[in-house]
C-alpha positions as CSV (number, residue, x, y, z in Angstrom):
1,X,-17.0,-13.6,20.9
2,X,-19.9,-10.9,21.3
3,X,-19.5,-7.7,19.4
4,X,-19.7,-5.4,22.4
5,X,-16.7,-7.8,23.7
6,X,-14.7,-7.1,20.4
7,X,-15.6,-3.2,20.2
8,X,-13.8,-3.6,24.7
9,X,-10.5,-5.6,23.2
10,X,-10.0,-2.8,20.4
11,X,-10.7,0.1,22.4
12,X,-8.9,-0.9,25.4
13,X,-5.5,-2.3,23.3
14,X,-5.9,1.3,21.8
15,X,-6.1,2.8,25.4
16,X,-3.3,0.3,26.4
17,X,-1.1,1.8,23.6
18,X,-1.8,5.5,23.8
19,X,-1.1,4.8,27.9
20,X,2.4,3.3,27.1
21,X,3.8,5.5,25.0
22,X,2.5,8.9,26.2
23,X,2.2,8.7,30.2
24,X,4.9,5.4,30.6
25,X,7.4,6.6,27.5
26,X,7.6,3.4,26.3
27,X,9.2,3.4,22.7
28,X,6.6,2.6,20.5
29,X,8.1,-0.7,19.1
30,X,7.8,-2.4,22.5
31,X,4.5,-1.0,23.2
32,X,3.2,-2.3,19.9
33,X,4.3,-5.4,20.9
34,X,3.3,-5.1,23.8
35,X,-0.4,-4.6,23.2
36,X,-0.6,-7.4,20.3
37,X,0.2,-9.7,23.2
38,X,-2.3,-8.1,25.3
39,X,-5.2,-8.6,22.6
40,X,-3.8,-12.3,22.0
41,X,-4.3,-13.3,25.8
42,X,-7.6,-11.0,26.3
43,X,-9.1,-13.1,22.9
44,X,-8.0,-16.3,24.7
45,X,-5.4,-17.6,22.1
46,X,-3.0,-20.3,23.6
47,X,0.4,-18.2,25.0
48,X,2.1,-20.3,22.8
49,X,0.5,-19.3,19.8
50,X,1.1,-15.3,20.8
51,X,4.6,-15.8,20.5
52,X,4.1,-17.6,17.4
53,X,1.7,-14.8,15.7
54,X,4.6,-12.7,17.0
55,X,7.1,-14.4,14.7
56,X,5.1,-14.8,12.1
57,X,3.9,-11.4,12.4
58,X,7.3,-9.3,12.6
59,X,9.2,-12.2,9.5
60,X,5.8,-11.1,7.6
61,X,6.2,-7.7,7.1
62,X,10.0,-7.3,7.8
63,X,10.5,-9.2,4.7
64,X,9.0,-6.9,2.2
65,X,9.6,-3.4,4.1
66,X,12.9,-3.7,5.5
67,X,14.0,-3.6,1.9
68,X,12.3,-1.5,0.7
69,X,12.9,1.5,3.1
70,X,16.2,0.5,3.6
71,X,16.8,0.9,0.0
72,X,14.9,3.9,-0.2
73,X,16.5,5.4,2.9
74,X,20.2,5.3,0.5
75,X,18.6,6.4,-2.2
76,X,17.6,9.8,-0.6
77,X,20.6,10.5,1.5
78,X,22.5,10.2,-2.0
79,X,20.3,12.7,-3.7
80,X,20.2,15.0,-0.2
81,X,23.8,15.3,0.1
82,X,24.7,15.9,-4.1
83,X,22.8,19.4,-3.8
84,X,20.0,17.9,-6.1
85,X,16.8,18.7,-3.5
86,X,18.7,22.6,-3.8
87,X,19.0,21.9,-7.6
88,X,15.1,21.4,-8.1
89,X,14.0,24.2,-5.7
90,X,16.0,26.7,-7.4
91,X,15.5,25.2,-11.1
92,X,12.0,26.1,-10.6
93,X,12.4,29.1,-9.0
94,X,13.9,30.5,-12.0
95,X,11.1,29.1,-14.2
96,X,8.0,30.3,-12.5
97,X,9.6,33.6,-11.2
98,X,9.7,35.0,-7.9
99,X,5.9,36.5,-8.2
100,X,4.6,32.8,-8.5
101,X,7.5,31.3,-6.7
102,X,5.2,29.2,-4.2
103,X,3.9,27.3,-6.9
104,X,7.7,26.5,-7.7
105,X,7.8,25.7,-3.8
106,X,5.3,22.9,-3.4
107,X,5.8,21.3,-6.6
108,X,9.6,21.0,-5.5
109,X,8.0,19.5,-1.8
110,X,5.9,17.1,-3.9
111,X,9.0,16.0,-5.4
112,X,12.0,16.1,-3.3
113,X,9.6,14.3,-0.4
114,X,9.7,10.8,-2.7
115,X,13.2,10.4,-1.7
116,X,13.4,12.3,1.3
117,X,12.6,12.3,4.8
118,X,9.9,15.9,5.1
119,X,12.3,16.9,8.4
120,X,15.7,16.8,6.6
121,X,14.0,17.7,3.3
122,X,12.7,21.2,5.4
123,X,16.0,22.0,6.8
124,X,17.9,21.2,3.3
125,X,15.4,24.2,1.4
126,X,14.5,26.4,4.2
127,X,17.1,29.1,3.4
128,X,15.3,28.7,-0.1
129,X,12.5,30.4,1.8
130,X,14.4,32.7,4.0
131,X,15.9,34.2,0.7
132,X,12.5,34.6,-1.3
133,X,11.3,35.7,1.8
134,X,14.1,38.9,2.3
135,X,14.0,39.6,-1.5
136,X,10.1,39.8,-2.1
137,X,9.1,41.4,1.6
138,X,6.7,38.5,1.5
139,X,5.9,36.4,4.8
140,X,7.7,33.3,5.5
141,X,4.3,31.4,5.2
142,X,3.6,32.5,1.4
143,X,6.7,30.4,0.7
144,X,6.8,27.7,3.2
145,X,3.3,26.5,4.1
146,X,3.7,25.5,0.0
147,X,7.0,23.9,0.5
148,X,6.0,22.0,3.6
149,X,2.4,20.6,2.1
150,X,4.1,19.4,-1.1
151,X,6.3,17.7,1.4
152,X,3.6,16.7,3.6
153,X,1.4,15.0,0.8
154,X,4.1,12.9,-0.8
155,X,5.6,12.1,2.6
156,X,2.1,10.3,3.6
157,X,0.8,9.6,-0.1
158,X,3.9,8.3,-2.1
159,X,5.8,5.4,-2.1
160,X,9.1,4.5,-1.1
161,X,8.7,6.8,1.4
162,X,8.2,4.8,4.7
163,X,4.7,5.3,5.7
164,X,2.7,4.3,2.7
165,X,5.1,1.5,2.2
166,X,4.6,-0.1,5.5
167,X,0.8,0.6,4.9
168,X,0.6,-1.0,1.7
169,X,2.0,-4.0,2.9
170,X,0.4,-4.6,5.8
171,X,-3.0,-4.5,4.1
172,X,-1.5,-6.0,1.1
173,X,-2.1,-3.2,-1.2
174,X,0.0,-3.0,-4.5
175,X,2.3,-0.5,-4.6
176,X,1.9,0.3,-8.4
177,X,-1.2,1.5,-7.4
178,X,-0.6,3.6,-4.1
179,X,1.9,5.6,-6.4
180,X,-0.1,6.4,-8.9
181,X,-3.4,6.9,-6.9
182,X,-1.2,9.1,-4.4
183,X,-0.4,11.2,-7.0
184,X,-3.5,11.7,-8.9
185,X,-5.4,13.1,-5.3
186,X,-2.3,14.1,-3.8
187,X,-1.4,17.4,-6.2
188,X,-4.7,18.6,-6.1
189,X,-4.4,18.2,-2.2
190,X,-0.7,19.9,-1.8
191,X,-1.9,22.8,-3.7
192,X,-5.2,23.6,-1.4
193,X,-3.4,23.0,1.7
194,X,-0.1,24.8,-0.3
195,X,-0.2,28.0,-2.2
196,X,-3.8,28.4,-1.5
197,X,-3.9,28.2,2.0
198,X,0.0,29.5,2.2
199,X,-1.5,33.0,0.1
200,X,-4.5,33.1,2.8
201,X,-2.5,32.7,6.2
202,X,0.6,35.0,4.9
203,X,-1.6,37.8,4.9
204,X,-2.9,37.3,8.6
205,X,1.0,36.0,9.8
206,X,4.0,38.2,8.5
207,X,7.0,36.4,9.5
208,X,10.8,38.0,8.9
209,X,13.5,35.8,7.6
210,X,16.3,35.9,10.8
211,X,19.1,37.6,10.3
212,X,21.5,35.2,10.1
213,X,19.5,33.0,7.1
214,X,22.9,33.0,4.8
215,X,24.9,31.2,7.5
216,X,22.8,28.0,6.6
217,X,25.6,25.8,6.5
218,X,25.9,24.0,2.8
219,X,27.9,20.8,2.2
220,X,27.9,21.5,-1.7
221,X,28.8,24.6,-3.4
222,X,25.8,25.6,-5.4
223,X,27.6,26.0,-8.4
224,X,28.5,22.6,-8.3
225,X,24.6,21.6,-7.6
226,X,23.7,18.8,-9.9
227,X,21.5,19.8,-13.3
228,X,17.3,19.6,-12.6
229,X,16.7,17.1,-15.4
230,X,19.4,14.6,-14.1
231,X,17.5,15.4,-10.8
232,X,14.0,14.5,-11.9
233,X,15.0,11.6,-14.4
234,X,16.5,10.1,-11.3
235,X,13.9,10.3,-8.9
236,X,11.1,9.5,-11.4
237,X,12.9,5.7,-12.5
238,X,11.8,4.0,-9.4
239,X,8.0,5.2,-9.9
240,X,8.3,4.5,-13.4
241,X,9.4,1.3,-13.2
242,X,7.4,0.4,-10.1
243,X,4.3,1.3,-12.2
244,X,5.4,-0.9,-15.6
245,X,5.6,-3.4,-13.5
246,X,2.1,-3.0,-11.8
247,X,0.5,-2.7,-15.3
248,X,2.5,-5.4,-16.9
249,X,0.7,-7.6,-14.2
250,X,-2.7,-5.8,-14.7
251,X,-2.3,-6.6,-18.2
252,X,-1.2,-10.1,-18.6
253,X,-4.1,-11.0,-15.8
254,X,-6.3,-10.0,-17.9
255,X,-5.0,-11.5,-20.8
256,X,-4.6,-8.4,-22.6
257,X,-0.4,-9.8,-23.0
258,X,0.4,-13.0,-23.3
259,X,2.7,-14.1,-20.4
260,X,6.5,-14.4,-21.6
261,X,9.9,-13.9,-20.8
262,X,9.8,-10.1,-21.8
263,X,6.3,-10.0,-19.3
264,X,8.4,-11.8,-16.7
265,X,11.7,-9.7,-17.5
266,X,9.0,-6.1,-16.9
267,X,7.3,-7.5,-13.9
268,X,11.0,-8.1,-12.3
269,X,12.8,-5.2,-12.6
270,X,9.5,-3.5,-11.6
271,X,9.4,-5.2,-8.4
272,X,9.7,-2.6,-5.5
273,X,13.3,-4.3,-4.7
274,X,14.9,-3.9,-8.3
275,X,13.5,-0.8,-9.5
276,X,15.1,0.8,-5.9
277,X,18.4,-1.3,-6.1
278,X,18.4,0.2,-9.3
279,X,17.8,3.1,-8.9
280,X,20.2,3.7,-5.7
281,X,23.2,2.4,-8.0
282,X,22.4,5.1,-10.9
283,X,21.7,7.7,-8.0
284,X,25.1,6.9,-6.3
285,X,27.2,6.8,-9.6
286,X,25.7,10.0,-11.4
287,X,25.3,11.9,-7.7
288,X,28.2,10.9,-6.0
289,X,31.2,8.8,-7.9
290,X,30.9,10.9,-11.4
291,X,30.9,14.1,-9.3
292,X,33.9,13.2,-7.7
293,X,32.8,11.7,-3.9
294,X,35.6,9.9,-2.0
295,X,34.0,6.2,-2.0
296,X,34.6,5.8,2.0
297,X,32.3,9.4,2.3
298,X,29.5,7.3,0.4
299,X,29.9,3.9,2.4
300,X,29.4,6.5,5.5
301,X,26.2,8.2,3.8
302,X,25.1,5.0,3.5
303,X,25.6,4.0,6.8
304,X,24.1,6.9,8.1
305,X,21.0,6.7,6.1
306,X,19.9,3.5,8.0
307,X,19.9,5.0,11.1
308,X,16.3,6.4,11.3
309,X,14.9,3.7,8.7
310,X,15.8,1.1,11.8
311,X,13.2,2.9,13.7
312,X,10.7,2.8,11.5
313,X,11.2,-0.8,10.0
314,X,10.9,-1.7,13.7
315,X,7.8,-0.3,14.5
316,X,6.0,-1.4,11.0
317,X,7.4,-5.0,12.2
318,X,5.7,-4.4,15.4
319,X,2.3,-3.4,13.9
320,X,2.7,-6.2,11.6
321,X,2.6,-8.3,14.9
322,X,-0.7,-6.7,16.2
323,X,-2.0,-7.4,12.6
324,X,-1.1,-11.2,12.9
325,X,-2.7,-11.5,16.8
326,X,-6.0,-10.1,15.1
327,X,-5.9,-12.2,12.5
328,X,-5.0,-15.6,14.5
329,X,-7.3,-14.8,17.2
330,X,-10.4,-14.8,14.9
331,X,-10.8,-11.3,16.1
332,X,-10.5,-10.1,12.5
333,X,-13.0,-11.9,11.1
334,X,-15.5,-11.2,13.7
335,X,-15.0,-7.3,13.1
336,X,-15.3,-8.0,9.4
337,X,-18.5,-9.1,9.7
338,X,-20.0,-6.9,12.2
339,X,-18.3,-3.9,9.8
340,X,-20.1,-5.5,6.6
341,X,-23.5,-4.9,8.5
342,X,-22.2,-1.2,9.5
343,X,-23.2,2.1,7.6
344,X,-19.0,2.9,7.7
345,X,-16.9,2.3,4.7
346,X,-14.1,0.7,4.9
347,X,-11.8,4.3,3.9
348,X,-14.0,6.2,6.8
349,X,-12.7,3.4,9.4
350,X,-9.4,3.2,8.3
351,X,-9.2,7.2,8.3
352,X,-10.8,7.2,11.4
353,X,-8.7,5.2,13.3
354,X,-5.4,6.7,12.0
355,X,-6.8,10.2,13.2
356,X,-7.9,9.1,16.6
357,X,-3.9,7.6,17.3
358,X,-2.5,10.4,15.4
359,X,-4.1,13.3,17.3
360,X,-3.8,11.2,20.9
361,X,0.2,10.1,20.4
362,X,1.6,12.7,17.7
363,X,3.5,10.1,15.4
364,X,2.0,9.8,11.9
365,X,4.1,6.4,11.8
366,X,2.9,5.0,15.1
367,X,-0.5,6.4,13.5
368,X,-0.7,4.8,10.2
369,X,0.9,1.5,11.4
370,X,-1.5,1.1,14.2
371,X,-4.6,2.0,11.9
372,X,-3.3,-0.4,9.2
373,X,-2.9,-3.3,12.2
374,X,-6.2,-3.5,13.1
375,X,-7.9,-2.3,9.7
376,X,-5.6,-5.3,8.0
377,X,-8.1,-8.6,8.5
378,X,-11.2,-6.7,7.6
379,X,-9.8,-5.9,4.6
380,X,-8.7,-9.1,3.9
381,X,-12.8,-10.2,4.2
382,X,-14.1,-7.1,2.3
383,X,-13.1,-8.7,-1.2
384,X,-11.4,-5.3,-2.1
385,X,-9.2,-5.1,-4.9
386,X,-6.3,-3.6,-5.6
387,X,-7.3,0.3,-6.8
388,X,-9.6,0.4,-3.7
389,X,-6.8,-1.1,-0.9
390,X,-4.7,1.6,-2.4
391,X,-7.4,3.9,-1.2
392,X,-7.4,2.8,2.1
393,X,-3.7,3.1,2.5
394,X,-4.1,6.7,1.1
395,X,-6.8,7.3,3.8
396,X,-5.0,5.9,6.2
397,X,-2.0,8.0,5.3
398,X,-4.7,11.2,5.7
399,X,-5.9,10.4,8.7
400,X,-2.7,10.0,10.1
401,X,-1.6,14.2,9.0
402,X,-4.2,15.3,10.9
403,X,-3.8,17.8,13.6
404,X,0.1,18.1,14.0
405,X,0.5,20.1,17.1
406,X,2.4,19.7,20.5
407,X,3.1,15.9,21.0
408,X,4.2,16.0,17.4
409,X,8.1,16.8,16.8
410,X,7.0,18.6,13.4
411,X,5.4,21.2,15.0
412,X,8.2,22.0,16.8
413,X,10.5,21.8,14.0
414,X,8.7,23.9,11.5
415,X,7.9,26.3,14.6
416,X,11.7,26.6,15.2
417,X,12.9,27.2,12.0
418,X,10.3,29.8,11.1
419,X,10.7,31.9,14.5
420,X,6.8,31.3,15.4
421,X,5.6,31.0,18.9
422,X,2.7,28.3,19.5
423,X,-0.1,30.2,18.9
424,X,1.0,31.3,15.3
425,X,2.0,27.5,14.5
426,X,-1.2,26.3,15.7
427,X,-2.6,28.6,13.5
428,X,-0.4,27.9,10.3
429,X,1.2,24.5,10.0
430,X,-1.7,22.8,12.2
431,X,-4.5,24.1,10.2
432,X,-2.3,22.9,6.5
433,X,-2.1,19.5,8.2
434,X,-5.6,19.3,8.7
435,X,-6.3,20.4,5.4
436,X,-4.2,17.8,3.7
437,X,-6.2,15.0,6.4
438,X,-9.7,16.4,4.9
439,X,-8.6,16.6,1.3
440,X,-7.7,13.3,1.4
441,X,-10.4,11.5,3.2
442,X,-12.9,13.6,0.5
443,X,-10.2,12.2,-2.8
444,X,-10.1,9.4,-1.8
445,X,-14.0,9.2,-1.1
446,X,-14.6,10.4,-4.4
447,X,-12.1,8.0,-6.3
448,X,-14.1,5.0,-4.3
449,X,-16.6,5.9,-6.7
450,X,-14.8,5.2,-9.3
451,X,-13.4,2.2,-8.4
């Protein structure tokens, strides 16, 4: 297989997938699917090893993420519908004061987003905004464009949200690291894209709360909002524990601890599936039981939680197959070593790639699971470890923020509910998005040094 055949099989499956969703409307989960086959057949691979990589592909990944988001998708509809995102935002509120109150806004983005879905974590704290908004006579932007890159960072950067999960594991990064890496570069990001560029664009866009801001409707009385440091103990015990047990195998690897039943005993309930059935049980007894919610109105947040994590464990399935097709077809290790000759790094590809889907197709999950699918086997042949595949998911994740505008259901969201027309969103929430892709792709540059 020549290398200007390759470069045609990876552009055109691109094409092929961009062509699907955006002109045919093809859910993306079929059209993933869709175009692993195509690159299968194209590379010559026997039809009935395609449907093979395809099984092997979709059990693969499914195994790892389905849990993982699944779990993590209960364990933030418990926390959204105690109050406890409402809790945080107003906790620090109070401490910073309303003069730096958009500091108080994007560190309670960069929080609340770990649990949290950035759409319904938006909608929960936007009349947060409205009401700093009205009191100070500040723009809308000085207080949201903070809220929604703290969001925006630790949606993309921080596992268990969806996307850097689903990343991680298809490149087989660990997630210990991704967690801690995303949040060394991703503060430093969410505040230059945040209050920085939030102080900047408020003073060229002056945007009135609407009228009708304190008819948000609430299903908790805030006086019955659940206290902050219950808030941030329980949303900080999955990352804590997911990191003991990343260093616990970090340490006895290198023979720092002698393995053990106590190593053994850390390393389990820091796996990715304990630490977030753990943590979903304490968030559902302290947020919900102890505060008095009627146990069929839990099984039903439940329920309802899984609804939009289907989608996504669907489509990471589905970019788990392309991964696979690449990877049986020998096309992966072809690219490898053409890439090991090339002056690109294996962050700029990744990034790269993520940007190029992103910017085409709108979704940052279709983006990053795409980027990750074809990225996967020349990772695998690059000898990285694990501190620099955590940077490529992390620049993956960047790439994939970059340029949010009208094929991208964000942009219409944050347009909607901060009475902008298309020009001034363009000029707000695009511009922070693109901030957030740079920053990241120069972090995570920088960290590569290091590493």
């Amino acid at each position: 297989m020549t290398t200007p055949f390759l470069i045609f099989i990876v552009v055109s499956a691109v094409a092929l997938l961009l062509f699907m969703v955006l002109k045919l409307k093809i859910s993306a989960f079929v059209s993933l699917l869709i175009t692993a086959i195509y690159v299968g057949i194209v590379a010559g691979m026997p039809l009935s090893a395609v449907t093979q990589a395809i099984q092997e592909g979709m059990a693969g990944t499914l195994g790892f993420v389905a849990t993982v988001v699944g779990l993590g998708a209960i364990f933030g509809q418990m926390l959204e519908s105690s109050g406890g995102a409402e809790s945080l935002a107003h906790y620090l509120v109070k401490k910073f004061g309303k003069d730096r109150a958009s500091w108080a806004m994007v560190i309670t983005g960069f929080i609340v987003a770990i649990p949290v879905f950035l759409d319904v974590g938006f909608i929960i704290l936007v009349p947060i905004i409205y009401a700093l908004s009205r009191d100070t006579k500040r723009s809308l932007l000085y207080y949201a464009i903070p809220l929604l890159a703290g969001l925006a960072v630790t949606h993309s950067f921080i596992p268990p949200t969806p996307g850097p999960v689903a990343v991680a594991d298809i490149i087989n990064a660990q997630l210990g690291w991704v967690i801690l890496l995303g949040i060394i570069l991703g503060f430093p990001t969410a505040v230059i894209a945040g209050p920085i560029w939030g102080k900047y664009i408020s003073k060229k866009i002056y945007l009135e709360p609407p009228f009708n801001f304190d008819k948000q409707p609430q299903e908790v009385d805030p006086k019955n909002f659940p206290p902050f440091r219950m808030i941030a103990i329980i949303i900080s015990i999955p990352l804590f524990l997911i990191l003991v047990n990343t260093f616990t195998g970090l340490a006895v690897s290198k023979e720092l601890v002698p393995k053990s039943i106590w190593t053994d005993s850390l390393e389990f309930i820091g796996h990715p599936f304990s630490a977030l059935i753990i943590a979903t049980l304490i968030a559902t007894y302290f947020l919900c039981i102890k505060r008095g919610m009627d146990k069929q109105k839990i099984l039903e947040l439940s329920t309802k939680a899984l609804g939009p994590a289907g989608i996504i464990i669907l489509i990471t399935g589905a970019g788990g197959v392309l991964k696979q097709v690449l990877v049986d077809s020998g096309i992966g290790q072809i690219m490898a070593e053409s890439m090991a000759n090339s002056a690109l790094p294996p962050i700029l590809l990744a990034w790269l790639l993520a940007a190029v889907v992103r910017v085409t197709q709108g979704s940052a999950t279709v983006a990053m699971i795409t980027a990750a699918g074809i990225i996967a086997p020349v990772i695998s042949e690059f000898g990285l470890n694990d501190p620099q595949r955590a940077l490529v998911v992390l620049a993956i994740a960047s790439g994939a923020t970059i340029l949010s505008h009208v094929n991208d259901s964000g942009f219409w969201l944050v347009g909607k509910y901060l009475g902008m027309n298309e020009k001034q969103t363009l000029q707000s929430w695009t511009v922070m998005e693109t901030i957030i892709a740079i920053c990241g792709l120069v972090f995570t540059l920088l960290a590569s040094l290091f590493f």
